[in-house]
C-alpha positions, 0 to 999 in steps of 0.5 A, spaced: 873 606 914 867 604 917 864 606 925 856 606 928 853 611 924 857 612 918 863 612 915 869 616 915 876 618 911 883 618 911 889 620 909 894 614 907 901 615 906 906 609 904 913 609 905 917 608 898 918 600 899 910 600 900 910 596 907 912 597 913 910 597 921 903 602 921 901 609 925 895 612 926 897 619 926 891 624 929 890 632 927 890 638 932 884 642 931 885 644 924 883 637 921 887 633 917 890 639 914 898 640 910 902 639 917 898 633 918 900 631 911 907 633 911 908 629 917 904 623 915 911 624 908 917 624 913 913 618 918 912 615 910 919 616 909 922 613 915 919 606 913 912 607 915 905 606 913 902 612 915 893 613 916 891 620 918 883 618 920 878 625 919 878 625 927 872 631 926 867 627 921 860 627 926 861 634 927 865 637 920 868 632 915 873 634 911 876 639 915 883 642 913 884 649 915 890 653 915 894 657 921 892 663 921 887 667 925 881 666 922 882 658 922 884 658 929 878 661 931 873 657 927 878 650 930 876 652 936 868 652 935 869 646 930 873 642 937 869 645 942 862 641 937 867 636 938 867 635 945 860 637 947 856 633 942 861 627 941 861 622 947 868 620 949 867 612 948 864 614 941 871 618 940 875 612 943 871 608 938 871 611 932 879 611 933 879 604 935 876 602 929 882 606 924 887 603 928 883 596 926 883 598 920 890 599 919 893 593 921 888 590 917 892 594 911 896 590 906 901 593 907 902 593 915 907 589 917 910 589 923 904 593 929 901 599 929 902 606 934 898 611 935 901 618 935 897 625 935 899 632 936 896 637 941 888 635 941 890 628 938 896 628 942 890 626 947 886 622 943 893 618 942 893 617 949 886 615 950 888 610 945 893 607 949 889 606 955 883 604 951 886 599 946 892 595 944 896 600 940 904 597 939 906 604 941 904 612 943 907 619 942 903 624 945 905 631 943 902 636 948 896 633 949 892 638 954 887 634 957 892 628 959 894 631 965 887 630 967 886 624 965 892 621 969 887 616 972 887 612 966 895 611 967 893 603 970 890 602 963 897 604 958 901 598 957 904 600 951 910 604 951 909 611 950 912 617 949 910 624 952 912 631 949 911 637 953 912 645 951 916 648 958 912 655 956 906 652 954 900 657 957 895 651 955 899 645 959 902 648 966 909 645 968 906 643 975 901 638 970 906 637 966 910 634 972 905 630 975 904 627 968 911 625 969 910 622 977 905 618 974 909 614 969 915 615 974 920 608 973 916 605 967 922 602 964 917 603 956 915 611 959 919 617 957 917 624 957 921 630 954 920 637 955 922 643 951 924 648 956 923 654 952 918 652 946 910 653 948 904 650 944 904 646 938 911 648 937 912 642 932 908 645 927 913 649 923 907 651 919 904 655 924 908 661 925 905 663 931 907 656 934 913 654 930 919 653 935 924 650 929 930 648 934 925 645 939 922 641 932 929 638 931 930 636 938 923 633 939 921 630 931 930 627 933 927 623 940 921 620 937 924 618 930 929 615 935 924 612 940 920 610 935 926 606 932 926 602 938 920 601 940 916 599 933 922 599 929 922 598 920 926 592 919 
């Protein structure tokens, strides 16, 4: 995909049929690394067609880590660059343009979402504000509490996920996010009251929170149905 000053990859994944509404799936801090993959195959085998840009290429392309200690820590620092040194429009813009891209793809039919976990369950809000995504689903994006002044700009449906337990994202923010988007008939924001951080991610297993795993993977396939459904 092309972007001012360079271009940057993606993982694409296709459903069996080869067509299908489109999601732009954004990384954690991690990279485009094997959960981003695998949720990328159960998107794909629900009909869609999935595109999982390199969120990280200004700063360190083809990032993939693993979930352990050490790859935690160097995400941070690769996230942390990410922050300093890549302004918010270009970030938004680099994103905007992989949602372009994907509705431009052959096989999109149907919309296309934005939907990301942890630091692209930010991006994928910041998308919703900025651009004109069919959808969003955030999963525990920590700095959408603070960028609640955007809420205005969010006319798409969207769907928030949060952890009760997550030391990232108090539950006073949690519930501000909640009276933002209060009586939005296309607003819907679900909290697992026992699951912490990035409890998704079964692949990580300091995160991981099966039973809160099913019942949030369960709302989003069930919202997605009905907001960007596969016919």
């Amino acid at each position: 995909m092309g972007a001012d000053g360079g271009s940057f990859a993606a993982h694409l994944a296709l459903p069996g049929r080869r067509r299908g509404p489109g999601i732009l799936l954004l990384q954690e801090i991690f990279g485009v690394n094997d959960f981003v993959a695998e949720k990328a195959a159960q998107l794909a085998g629900l009909g869609y067609v999935v595109l999982a840009p390199d969120v990280f290429w200004r700063v360190r392309p083809d990032l993939s880590l693993p979930h352990d200690e050490a790859g935690l820590q160097e995400a941070f620092g690769v996230a942390g660059r990410y922050g300093e040194e890549v302004p918010q429009d270009v970030k938004v813009d680099d994103l905007l343009r992989a949602l372009t891209h994907l509705r431009e793809l052959d096989e999109v039919s149907g919309g296309g979402a934005a939907m990301g976990y942890c630091l692209g369950g930010s991006l994928a809000y910041f998308v919703a504000a900025a651009g004109d995504p069919d959808a969003a689903v955030c999963y525990y994006g920590s700095m959408i509490p603070s960028a609640l002044g955007l809420a205005d700009e969010v006319t798409c449906p969207i769907l928030f996920h949060f952890g009760g337990a997550d030391p990232y994202i108090p539950a006073d923010q949690v519930e501000e996010v909640r009276r933002t988007f209060a009586g939005r008939q296309n607003a819907e924001l679900v909290v697992q009251p026992e699951a912490g951080h990035a409890f998704e991610n079964l692949l990580a297993p300091q995160f991981a929170d099966p039973p809160a795993a099913e019942r949030s993977w369960r709302a989003t396939t069930e919202w997605l149905g009905r907001y960007l459904p596969v016919t």
